[in-house]
N, C-alpha and C positions, 0 to 999 in steps of 0.2 A: 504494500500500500504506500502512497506516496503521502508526503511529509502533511499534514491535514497545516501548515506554516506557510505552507506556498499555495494555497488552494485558493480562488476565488469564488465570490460567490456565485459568479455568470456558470460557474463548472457542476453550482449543483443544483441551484434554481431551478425552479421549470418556470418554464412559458406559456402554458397552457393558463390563459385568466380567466375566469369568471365574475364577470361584475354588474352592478347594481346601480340607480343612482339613487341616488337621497330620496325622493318622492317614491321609489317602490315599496310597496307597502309591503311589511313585514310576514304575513304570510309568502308571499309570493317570493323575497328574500329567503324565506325556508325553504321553498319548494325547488328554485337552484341547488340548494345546499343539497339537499335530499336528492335532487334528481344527478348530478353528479358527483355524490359521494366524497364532499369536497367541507374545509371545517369551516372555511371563510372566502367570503368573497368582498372582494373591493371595490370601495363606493368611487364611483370616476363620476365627474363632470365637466363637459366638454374637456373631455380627453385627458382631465386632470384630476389626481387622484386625492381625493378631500375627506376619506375614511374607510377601515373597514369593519366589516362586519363579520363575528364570528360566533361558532357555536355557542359559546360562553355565555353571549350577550343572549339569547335567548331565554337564558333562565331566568332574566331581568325582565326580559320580555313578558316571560310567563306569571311573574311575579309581581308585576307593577300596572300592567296593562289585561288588555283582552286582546289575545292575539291573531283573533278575526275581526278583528275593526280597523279603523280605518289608519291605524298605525302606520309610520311612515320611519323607514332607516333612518333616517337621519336621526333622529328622538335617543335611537338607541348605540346608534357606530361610534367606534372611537374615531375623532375628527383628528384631520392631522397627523396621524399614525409616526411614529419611529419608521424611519425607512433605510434600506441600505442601495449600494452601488453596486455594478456588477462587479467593478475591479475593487472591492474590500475582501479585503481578508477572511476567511470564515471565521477566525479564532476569536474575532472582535466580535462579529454580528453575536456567534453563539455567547461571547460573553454579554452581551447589550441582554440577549435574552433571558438568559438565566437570572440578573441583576432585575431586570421588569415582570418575571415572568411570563414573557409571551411566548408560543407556540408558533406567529407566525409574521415574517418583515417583510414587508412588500419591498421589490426593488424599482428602482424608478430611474430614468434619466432626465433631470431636469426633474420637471412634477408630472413625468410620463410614466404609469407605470409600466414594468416589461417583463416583470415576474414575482417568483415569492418563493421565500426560502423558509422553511416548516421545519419543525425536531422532528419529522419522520422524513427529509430529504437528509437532515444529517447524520439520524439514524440508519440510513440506507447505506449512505456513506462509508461510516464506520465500521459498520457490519461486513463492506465487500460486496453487501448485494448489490450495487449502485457504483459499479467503477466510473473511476473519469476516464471520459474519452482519452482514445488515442491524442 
């Protein structure tokens, strides 16, 4: 396994996004989640990323509202999010996370996002099951 010291984060990200904007109302924010097996998705607007939303936030959801109404993300998303770059180091993100407990950093260029790096991509990692590319 190669040194997890030189690793970037663009090496273990995925690209594949799912997102939301702030007016989707919070059912329907689940129903992504659900229908792609995915824990969070990110709030963009106009192409710019302004929060996201993750399983988490649901139990808030479920706790503080009726989450068939006319609930709206944004009420619930963390705005502004901690975000990483693709050329940052893993060893920093994973420690940003461990320090906030978060599960999940969206990366951006500029306030674009262009992926998101999860403790089950660095857990993939670590394990071997998840080589870096050639």
């Amino acid at each position: 396994m190669d040194q997890i010291d030189d690793v970037f984060v663009a090496q273990l990200m995925s690209t594949n996004l799912h997102t939301v904007a702030p007016d989707t109302l919070v059912a329907d924010a689940a129903a992504v989640l659900l229908d792609h097996d995915i824990s969070s998705a990110l709030v963009v607007e106009d192409d710019r990323l302004v929060g996201i939303l993750t399983t988490t936030d649901f139990v808030d959801i479920v706790a503080k509202s009726q989450p068939k109404s006319q609930t709206t993300v944004e009420r619930y998303m963390t705005p502004d999010p901690i975000t990483a770059g693709a050329q940052d180091l893993v060893p920093a993100v994973a420690a940003t996370m461990i320090e906030r407990g978060f599960h999940h950093v969206p990366v951006v260029d500029g306030d674009t996002p262009i992926g998101m790096i999860t403790t089950s991509d660095l857990a993939a990692y670590v394990s071997g099951t998840d080589p870096l590319p050639p």
